[in-house]
C-alpha positions as CSV (number, residue, x, y, z in Angstrom):
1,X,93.2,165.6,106.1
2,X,90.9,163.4,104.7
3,X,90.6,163.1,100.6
4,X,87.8,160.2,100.9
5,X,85.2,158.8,103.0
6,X,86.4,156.6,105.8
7,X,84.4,153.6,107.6
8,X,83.1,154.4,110.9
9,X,82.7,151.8,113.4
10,X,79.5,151.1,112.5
11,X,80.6,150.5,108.7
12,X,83.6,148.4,110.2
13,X,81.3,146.6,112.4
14,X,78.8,145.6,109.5
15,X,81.7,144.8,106.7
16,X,83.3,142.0,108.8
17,X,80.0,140.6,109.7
18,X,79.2,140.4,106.4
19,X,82.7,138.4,105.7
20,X,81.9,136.1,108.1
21,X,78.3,134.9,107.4
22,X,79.7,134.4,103.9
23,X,82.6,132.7,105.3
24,X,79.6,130.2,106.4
25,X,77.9,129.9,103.2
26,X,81.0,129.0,101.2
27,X,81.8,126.9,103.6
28,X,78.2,125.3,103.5
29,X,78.5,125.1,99.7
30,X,82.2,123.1,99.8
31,X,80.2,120.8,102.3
32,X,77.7,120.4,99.8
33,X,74.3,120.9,102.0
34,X,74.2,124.5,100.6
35,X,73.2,123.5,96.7
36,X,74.0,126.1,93.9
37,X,70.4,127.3,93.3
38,X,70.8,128.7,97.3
39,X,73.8,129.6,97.2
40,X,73.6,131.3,93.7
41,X,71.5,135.0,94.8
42,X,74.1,134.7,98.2
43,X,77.2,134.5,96.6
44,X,75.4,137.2,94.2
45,X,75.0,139.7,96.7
46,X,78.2,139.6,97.6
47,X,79.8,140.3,94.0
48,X,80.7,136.5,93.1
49,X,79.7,135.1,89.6
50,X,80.2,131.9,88.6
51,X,82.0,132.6,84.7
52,X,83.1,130.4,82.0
53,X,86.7,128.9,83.6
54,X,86.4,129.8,87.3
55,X,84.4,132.3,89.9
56,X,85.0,136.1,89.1
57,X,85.2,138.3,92.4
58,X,83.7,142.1,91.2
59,X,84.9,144.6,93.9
60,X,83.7,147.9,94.9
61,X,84.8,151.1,94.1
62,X,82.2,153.4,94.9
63,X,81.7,156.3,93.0
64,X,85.6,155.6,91.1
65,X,87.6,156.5,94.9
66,X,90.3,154.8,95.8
67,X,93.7,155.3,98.0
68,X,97.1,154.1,97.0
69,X,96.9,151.4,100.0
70,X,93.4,150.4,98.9
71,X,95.4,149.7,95.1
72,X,98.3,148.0,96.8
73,X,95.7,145.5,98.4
74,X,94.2,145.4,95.3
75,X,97.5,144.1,93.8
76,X,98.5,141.7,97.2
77,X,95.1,140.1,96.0
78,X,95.9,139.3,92.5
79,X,99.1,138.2,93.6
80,X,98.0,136.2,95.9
81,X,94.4,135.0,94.9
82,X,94.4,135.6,91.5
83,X,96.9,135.3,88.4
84,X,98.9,138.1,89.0
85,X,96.2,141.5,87.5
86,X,93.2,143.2,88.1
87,X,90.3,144.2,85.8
88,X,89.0,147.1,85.8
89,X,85.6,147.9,84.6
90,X,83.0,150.4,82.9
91,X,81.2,150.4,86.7
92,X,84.1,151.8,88.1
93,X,84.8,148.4,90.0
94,X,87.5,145.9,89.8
95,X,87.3,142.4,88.7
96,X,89.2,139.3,89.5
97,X,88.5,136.1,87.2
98,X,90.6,133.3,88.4
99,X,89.5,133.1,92.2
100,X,88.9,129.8,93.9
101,X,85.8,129.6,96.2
102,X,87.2,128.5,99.3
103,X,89.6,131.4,99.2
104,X,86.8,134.2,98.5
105,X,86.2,134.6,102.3
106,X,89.6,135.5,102.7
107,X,89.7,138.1,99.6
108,X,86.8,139.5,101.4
109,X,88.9,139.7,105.0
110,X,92.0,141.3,103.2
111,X,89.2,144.1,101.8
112,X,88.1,144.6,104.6
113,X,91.0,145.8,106.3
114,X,91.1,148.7,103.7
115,X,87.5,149.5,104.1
116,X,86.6,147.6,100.9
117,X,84.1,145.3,99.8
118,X,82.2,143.6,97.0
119,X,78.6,143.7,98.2
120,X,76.1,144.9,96.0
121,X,78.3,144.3,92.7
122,X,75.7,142.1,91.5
123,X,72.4,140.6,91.8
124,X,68.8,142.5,91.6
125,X,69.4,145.0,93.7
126,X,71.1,148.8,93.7
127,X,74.6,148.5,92.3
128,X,77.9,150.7,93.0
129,X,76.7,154.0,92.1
130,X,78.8,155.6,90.0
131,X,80.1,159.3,89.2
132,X,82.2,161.6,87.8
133,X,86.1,161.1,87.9
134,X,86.9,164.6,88.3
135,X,84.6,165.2,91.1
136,X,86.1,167.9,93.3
137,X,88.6,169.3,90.3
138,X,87.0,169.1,87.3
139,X,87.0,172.8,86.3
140,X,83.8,172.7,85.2
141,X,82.3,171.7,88.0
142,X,79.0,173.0,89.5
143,X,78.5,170.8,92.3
144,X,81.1,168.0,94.0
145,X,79.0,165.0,93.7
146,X,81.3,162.6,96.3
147,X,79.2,163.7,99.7
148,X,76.0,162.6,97.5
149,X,77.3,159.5,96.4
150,X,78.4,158.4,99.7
151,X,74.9,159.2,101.3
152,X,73.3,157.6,98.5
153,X,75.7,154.5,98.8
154,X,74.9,154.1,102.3
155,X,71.0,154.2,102.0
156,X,71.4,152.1,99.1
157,X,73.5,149.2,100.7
158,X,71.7,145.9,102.0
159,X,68.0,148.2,101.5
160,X,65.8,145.3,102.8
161,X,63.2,146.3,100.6
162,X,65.3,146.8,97.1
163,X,67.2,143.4,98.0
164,X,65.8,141.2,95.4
165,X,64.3,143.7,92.6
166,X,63.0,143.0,89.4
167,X,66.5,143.6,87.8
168,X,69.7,144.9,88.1
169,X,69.4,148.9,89.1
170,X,71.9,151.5,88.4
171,X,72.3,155.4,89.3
172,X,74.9,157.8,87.9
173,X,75.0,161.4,89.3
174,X,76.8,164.0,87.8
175,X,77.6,167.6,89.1
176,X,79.4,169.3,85.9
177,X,78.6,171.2,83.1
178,X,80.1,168.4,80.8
179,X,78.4,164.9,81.5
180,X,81.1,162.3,82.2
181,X,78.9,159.5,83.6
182,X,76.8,158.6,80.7
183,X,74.0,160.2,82.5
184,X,71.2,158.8,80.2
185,X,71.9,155.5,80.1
186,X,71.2,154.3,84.0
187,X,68.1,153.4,85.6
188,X,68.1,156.5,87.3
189,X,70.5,159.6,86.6
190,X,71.2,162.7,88.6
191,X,72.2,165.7,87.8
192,X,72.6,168.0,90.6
193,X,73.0,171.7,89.9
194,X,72.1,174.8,91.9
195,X,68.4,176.5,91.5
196,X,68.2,180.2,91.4
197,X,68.3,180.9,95.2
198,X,71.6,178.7,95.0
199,X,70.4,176.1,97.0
200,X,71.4,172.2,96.2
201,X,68.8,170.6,94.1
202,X,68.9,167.7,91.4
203,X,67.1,166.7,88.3
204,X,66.4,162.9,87.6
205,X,66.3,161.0,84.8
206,X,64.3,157.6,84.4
207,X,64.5,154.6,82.6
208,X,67.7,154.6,80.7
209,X,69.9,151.6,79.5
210,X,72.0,149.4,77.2
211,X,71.7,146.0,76.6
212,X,69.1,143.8,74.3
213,X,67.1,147.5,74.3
214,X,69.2,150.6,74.1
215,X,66.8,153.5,75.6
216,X,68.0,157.1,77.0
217,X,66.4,158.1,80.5
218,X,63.7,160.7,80.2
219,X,63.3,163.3,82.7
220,X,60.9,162.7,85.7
221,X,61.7,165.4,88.3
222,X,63.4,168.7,88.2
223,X,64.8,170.7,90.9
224,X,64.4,168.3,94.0
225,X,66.2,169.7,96.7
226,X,68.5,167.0,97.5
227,X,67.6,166.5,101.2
228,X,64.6,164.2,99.2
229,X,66.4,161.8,97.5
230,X,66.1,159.4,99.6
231,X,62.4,159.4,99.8
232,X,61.8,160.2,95.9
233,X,63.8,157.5,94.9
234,X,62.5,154.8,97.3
235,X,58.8,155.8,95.8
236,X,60.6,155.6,92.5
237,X,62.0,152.0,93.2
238,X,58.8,150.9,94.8
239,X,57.3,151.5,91.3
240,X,59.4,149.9,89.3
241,X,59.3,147.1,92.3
242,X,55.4,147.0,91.8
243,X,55.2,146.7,88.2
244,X,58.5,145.4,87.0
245,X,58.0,142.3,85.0
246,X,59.6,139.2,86.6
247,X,58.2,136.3,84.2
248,X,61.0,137.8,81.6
249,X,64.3,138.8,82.0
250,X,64.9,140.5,79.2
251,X,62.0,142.9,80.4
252,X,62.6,143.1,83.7
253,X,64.7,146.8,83.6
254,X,62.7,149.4,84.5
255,X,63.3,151.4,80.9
256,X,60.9,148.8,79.8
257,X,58.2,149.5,82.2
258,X,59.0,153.1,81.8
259,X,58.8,152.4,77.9
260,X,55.7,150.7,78.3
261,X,53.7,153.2,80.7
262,X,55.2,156.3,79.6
263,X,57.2,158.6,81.2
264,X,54.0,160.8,82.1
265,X,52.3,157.9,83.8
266,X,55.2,156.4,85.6
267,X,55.8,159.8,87.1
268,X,52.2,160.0,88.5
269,X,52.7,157.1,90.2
270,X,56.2,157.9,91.6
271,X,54.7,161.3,92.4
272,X,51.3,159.4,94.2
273,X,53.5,157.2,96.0
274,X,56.0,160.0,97.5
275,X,53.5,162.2,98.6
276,X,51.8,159.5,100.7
277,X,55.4,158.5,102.0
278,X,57.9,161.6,102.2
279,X,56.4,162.8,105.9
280,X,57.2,159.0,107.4
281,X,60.1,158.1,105.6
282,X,63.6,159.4,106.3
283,X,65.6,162.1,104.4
284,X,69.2,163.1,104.4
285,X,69.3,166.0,106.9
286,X,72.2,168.8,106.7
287,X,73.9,166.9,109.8
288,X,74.2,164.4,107.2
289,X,75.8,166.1,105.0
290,X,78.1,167.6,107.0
291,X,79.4,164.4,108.5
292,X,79.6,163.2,105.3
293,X,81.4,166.0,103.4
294,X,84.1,166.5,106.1
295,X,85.8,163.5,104.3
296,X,86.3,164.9,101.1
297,X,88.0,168.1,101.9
298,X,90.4,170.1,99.8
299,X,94.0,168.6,99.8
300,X,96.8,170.6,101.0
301,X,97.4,172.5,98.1
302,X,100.3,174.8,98.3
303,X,100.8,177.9,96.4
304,X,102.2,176.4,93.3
305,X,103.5,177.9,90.0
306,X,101.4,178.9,87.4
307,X,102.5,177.5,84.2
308,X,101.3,176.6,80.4
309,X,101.8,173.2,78.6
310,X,104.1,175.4,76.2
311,X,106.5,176.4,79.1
312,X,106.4,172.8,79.9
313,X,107.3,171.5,76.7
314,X,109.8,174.3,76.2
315,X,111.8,172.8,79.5
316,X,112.6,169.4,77.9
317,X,115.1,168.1,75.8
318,X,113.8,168.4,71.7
319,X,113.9,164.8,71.4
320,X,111.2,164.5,74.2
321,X,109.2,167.3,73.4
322,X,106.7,166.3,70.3
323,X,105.8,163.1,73.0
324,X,105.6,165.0,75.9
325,X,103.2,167.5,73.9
326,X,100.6,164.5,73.0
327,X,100.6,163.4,76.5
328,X,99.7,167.2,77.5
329,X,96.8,167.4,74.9
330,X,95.7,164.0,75.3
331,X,96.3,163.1,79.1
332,X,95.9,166.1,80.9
333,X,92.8,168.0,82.5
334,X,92.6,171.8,83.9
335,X,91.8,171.4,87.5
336,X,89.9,174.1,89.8
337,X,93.2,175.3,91.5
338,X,95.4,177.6,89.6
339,X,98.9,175.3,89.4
340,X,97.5,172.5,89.6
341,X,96.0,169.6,86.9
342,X,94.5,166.5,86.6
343,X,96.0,163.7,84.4
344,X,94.5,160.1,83.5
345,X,96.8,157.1,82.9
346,X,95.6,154.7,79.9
347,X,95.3,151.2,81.2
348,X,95.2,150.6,77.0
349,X,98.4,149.8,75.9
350,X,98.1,148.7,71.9
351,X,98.1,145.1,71.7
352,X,99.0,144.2,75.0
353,X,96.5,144.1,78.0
354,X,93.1,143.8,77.6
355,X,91.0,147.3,77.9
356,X,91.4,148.1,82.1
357,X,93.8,145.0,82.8
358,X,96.5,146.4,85.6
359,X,99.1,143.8,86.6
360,X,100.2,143.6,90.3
361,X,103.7,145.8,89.3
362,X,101.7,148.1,87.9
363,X,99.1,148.6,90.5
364,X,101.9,149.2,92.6
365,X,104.2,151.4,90.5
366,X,100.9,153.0,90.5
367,X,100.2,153.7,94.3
368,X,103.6,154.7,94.5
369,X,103.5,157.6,91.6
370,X,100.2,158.5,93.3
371,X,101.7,159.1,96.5
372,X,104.4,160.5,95.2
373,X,102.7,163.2,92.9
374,X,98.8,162.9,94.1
375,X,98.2,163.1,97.8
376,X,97.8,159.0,97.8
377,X,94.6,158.8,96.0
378,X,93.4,157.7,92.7
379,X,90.3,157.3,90.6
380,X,88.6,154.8,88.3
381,X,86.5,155.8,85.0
382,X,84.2,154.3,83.4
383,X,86.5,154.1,80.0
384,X,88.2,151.5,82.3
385,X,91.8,154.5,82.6
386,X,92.9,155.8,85.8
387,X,93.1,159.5,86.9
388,X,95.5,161.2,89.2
389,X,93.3,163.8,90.4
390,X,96.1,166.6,92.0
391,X,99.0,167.0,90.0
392,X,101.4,170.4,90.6
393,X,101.7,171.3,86.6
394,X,105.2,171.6,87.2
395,X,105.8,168.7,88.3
396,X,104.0,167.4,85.2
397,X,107.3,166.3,83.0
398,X,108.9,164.4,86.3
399,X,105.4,163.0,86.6
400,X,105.4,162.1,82.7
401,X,109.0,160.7,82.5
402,X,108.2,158.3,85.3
403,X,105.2,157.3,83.8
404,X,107.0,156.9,80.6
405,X,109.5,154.2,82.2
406,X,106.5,152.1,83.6
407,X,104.6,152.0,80.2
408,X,101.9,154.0,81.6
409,X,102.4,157.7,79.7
410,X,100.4,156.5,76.5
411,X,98.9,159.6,75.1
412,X,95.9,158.1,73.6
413,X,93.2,159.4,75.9
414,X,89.9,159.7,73.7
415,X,91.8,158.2,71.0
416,X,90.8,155.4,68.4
417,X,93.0,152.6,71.2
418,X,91.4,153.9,74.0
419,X,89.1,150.8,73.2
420,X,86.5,150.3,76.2
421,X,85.7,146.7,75.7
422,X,84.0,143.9,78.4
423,X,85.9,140.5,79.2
424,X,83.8,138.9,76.4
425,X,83.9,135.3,75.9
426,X,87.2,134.4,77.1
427,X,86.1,134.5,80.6
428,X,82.5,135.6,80.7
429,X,79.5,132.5,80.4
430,X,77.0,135.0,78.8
431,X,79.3,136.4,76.2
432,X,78.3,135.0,72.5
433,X,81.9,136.4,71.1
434,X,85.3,137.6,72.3
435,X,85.7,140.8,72.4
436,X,89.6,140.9,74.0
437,X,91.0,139.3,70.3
438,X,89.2,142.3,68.1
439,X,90.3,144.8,70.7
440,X,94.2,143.7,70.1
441,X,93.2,143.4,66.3
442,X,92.3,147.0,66.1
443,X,95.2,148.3,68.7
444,X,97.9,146.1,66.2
445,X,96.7,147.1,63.2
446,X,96.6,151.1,63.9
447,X,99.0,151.2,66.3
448,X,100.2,154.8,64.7
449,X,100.4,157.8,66.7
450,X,100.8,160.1,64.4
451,X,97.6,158.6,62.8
452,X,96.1,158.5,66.3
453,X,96.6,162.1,66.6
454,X,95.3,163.3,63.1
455,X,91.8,161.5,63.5
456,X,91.1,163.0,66.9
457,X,88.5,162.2,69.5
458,X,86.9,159.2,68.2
459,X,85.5,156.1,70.3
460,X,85.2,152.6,69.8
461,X,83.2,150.1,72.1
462,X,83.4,146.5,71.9
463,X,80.9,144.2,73.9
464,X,80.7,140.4,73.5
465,X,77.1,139.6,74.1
466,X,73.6,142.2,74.1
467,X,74.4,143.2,78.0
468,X,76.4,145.6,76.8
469,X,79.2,145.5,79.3
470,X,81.8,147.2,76.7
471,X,78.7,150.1,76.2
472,X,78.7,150.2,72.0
473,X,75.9,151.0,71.8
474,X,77.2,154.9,72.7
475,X,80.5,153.9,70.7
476,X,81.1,156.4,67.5
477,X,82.1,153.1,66.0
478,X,80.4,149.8,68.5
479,X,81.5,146.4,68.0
480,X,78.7,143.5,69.0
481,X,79.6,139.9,69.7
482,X,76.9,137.9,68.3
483,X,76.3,133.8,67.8
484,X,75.2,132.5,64.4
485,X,75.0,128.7,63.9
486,X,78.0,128.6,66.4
487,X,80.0,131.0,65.1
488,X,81.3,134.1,65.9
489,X,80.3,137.5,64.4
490,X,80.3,140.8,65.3
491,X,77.2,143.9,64.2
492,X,78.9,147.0,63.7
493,X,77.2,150.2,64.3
494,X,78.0,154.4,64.2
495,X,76.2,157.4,65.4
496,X,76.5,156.8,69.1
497,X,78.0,159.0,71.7
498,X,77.9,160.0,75.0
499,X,78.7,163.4,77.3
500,X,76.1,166.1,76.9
501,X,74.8,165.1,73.2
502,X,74.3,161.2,74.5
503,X,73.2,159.3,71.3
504,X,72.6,155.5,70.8
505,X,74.5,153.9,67.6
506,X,72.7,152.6,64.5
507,X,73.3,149.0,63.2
508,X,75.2,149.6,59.5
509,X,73.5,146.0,58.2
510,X,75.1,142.6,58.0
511,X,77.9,141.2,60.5
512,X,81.4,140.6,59.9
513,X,83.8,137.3,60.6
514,X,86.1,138.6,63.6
515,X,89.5,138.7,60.8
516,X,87.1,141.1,58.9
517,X,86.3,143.4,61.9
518,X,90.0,145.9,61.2
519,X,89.6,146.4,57.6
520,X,86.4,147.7,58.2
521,X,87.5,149.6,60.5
522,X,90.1,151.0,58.1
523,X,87.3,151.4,55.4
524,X,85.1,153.7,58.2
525,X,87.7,155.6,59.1
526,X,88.6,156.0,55.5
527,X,85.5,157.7,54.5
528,X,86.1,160.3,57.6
529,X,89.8,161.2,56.8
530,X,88.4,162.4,53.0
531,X,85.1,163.7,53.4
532,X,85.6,165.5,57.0
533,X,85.5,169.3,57.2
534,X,88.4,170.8,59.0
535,X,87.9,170.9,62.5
536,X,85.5,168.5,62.2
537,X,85.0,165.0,65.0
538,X,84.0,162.0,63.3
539,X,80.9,161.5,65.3
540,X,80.2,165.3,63.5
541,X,81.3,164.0,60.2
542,X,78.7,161.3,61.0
543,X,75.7,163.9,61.7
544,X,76.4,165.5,59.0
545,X,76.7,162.4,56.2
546,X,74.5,160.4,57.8
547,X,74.8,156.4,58.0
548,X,74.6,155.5,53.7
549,X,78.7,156.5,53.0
550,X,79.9,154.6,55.6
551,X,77.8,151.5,55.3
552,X,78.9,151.6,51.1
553,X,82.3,151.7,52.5
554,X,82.4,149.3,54.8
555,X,80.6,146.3,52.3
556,X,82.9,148.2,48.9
557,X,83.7,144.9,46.5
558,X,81.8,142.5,48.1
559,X,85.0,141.4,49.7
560,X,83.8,140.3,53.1
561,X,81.5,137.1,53.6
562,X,79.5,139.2,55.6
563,X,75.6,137.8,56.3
564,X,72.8,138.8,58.1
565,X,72.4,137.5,61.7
């Protein structure tokens, strides 16, 4: 039984090469005749970044897989290499920020033998393509994305022709009714679905992204049948690899050439180019598939009992049960097989970690729950939580209790502490701002379940520079780093969202000093609790008062020395 894709010799074959030629280029560099400007796009391709104390080592998860030995490598690395945790991040990868260079070969090596790697984590080319979480038991599901993803990841990986691109370039693709990839904010989305006559097709979205200029992707293409991705998307990328400015970073991505076309333009020429290419060039074939998909089959599920949260929370002792009933609401997910559920462990414990740190005992507390209770696999989401994708329900209160003793059954899934926030600037070199101290602010100061609970589903998204790492832009409340005169202050803005009604945040006016950042907060969330209809989410309340009570709130009595930046 197989639950995810596993290296062929092929795969194996090319993963060590690649250790070992960078084994030579690190070594080159220590030696000093390989110079940084050389060394910089190598090291780049291979997920190394040179940040503000020390070289951060990005690691690949594609599409958010990962086995409970792959984790327990994880944490043999951060023990080892690193200072004892792992990152992870909104790209469903894992960071490590205290690596030494001459020791990167040998994280690499270590990878390796768990058929990891880190190539492709940066640089301008096609990054880890990312997915749904709940791919293959999400009970909304239409389509199980993984076998797409993995084709796509191998076409993708060391393209000679989409080496050195314009910019960055990032896919999502999604298979579910409820959109849990943020769809419209990559370079290129895909949502596969089935046509009429049931057959496999997907519909893509262009031009989408964060950063200095928050756009959503428009739709290019509907109803592709999916044996033509690979052709579509290399005339796509050849577009964008045409025209794409290069004289300007910060209009390099291809939303701004999108932007600057138009959407009916760019699709002519995406459309010109694949009908001259799509008889020469190679597409996936159903042989593909199938050697593909054979990876990612069902689990051995047994026959197991069919129970409700109530019956669970029934069986435990009164004292337990209000907790326990949280975690169900907040934690848990119904999953396609009757008896079975899907539950997500918050890496945001209030005031503690930063958003997606795991330390090495909890990585491997971790592996060990998952093989315990999960067939030995896990998944990363892009809120920077973990998800145990095959839970028994009734095991769900052993599962919960054992959770409970390693600090890892917070129920505050969706929740105003289920902060997704970037490393900001205590490690990174871009960041204007930290975002790690206003993320601990905000845990400390409302770090009241019962409060938690009676607001709802309400998000908050901290980055510390204009990349947009920490996404705010799609934050109900986002948080911006920004640098005035050498100081650090942060632009708050509401509105935004993502899933099905993606929406990009509007700036409420004037920053805030960092000590200000909670009582604004407070004042935000203030408005909401008394002017909220019952029933009613904040990003609703929102819609429906529009930007002007908030923004009075948060600047009431001129009590902040807030200023424009």
């Amino acid at each position: 039984m197989e639950l995810m894709y596993r290296y062929d010799q092929n795969d194996q074959a090319l993963i060590q090469e690649r250790v070992a030629q960078f084994r030579n280029q690190v070594a080159r560099r220590v030696q000093g005749t390989l110079l940084e400007d050389e060394f910089k796009p190598l090291r780049l391709q291979n997920g190394l970044y040179l940040q503000r104390h020390a070289y951060m080592l990005r690691v690949a998860i594609p599409y958010g897989m990962l086995s409970s030995d792959q984790l327990r490598t994880l944490a043999d690395i951060a023990l080892r290499y690193d200072r004892g945790y792992g990152h992870f991040t909104t790209r469903q990868n894992i960071q490590f920020n205290w690596v030494e260079l001459e020791q990167v070969p040998d994280i690499l090596a270590e990878l390796a033998k768990v058929e990891m790697h880190a190539i492709q984590t940066s640089g301008n080319c096609i990054r880890n393509i990312t997915s749904d979480p709940f791919a293959g038991v999400a009970s909304d599901e239409v389509v199980d994305t993984r076998p797409i993803c993995e084709l796509l990841r191998q076409w993708s990986t060391l393209h000679p022709e989409f080496a050195y691109l314009p910019r960055k370039f990032k896919i999502a693709v999604n298979g579910a009714k409820q959109d849990r990839t943020v769809l419209l904010c990559h370079d290129v989305g895909i949502e596969l679905k089935k046509n009429i006559d049931n057959q496999l097709v997907a519909n893509l979205y262009v031009g989408g992204g964060m950063g200095r200029t928050p756009i959503l992707a428009e739709l290019i293409r509907t109803e592709l049948d999916w044996k033509n991705l690979p052709s579509y998307l290399t005339a796509l990328v050849r577009v964008y690899n045409l025209h794409g400015r290069r004289d300007n970073i910060y209009k390099a991505r291809i939303k701004i050439l999108v932007k600057s076309l138009g959407i009916n333009e760019f699709a002519r020429q995406v459309e010109e180019e694949w009908n001259e290419i799509k008889d020469t060039q190679p597409d996936f074939t159903q042989a593909d598939w199938d050697n593909v998909a054979r990876h990612f089959s069902k689990p051995a599920y047994i026959n197991a009992p069919v129970v409700t949260h109530q019956d669970l929370i029934s069986s435990v002792t009164p004292q337990e049960q209000l907790a326990i009933g949280r975690w169900l609401q907040r934690n848990v997910r119904a999953h396609q097989v009757p008896g079975y559920s899907s539950v997500t462990l918050s890496l945001k414990p209030h005031g503690v970690n930063a958003p997606g740190d795991v330390t090495v005992a909890q990585m491997q507390a971790i592996a060990d729950v998952a093989d315990h209770f999960s067939f030995g696999e896990l998944r990363v989401t892009h809120e920077q939580n973990l998800v145990l994708a095959d839970i028994e329900t009734v095991r769900l209160v052993d599962l919960w209790r054992r959770l409970k003793k390693l600090g890892l059954a917070l129920s505050n899934i969706g929740l105003l502490t289920d902060i997704i926030a970037c490393p900001g600037g205590d490690f990174c070199s871009l960041a204007n701002a930290k975002s790690l101290p206003i993320t601990k602010a905000i845990q400390e100061r409302f770090d009241d379940i019962d409060y938690l609970h009676d607001l709802g589903d309400i998000s908050i998204n901290i980055s510390g520079c204009i990349n947009s790492c920490g996404h705010h832009h799609v934050g109900n409340i986002g948080i911006l780093g920004v640098d005035k005169d050498g100081e650090e202050w942060f632009q708050v803005s509401l509105g935004g969202t993502q899933g099905n009604e993606t929406a990009i945040g509007k700036i409420i006016g004037r920053a805030f000093l960092a000590e200000e950042i909670p009582e604004v907060i407070e004042r935000l969330l203030r408005v909401y609790v008394e002017k909220r209809h019952e029933g009613e989410l904040f990003s609703q309340t929102y819609l429906r008062l529009g930007l002007e009570p908030f923004k009075e709130a948060a600047y009431a009595h001129n009590a902040f020395s807030a200023r424009v930046t």
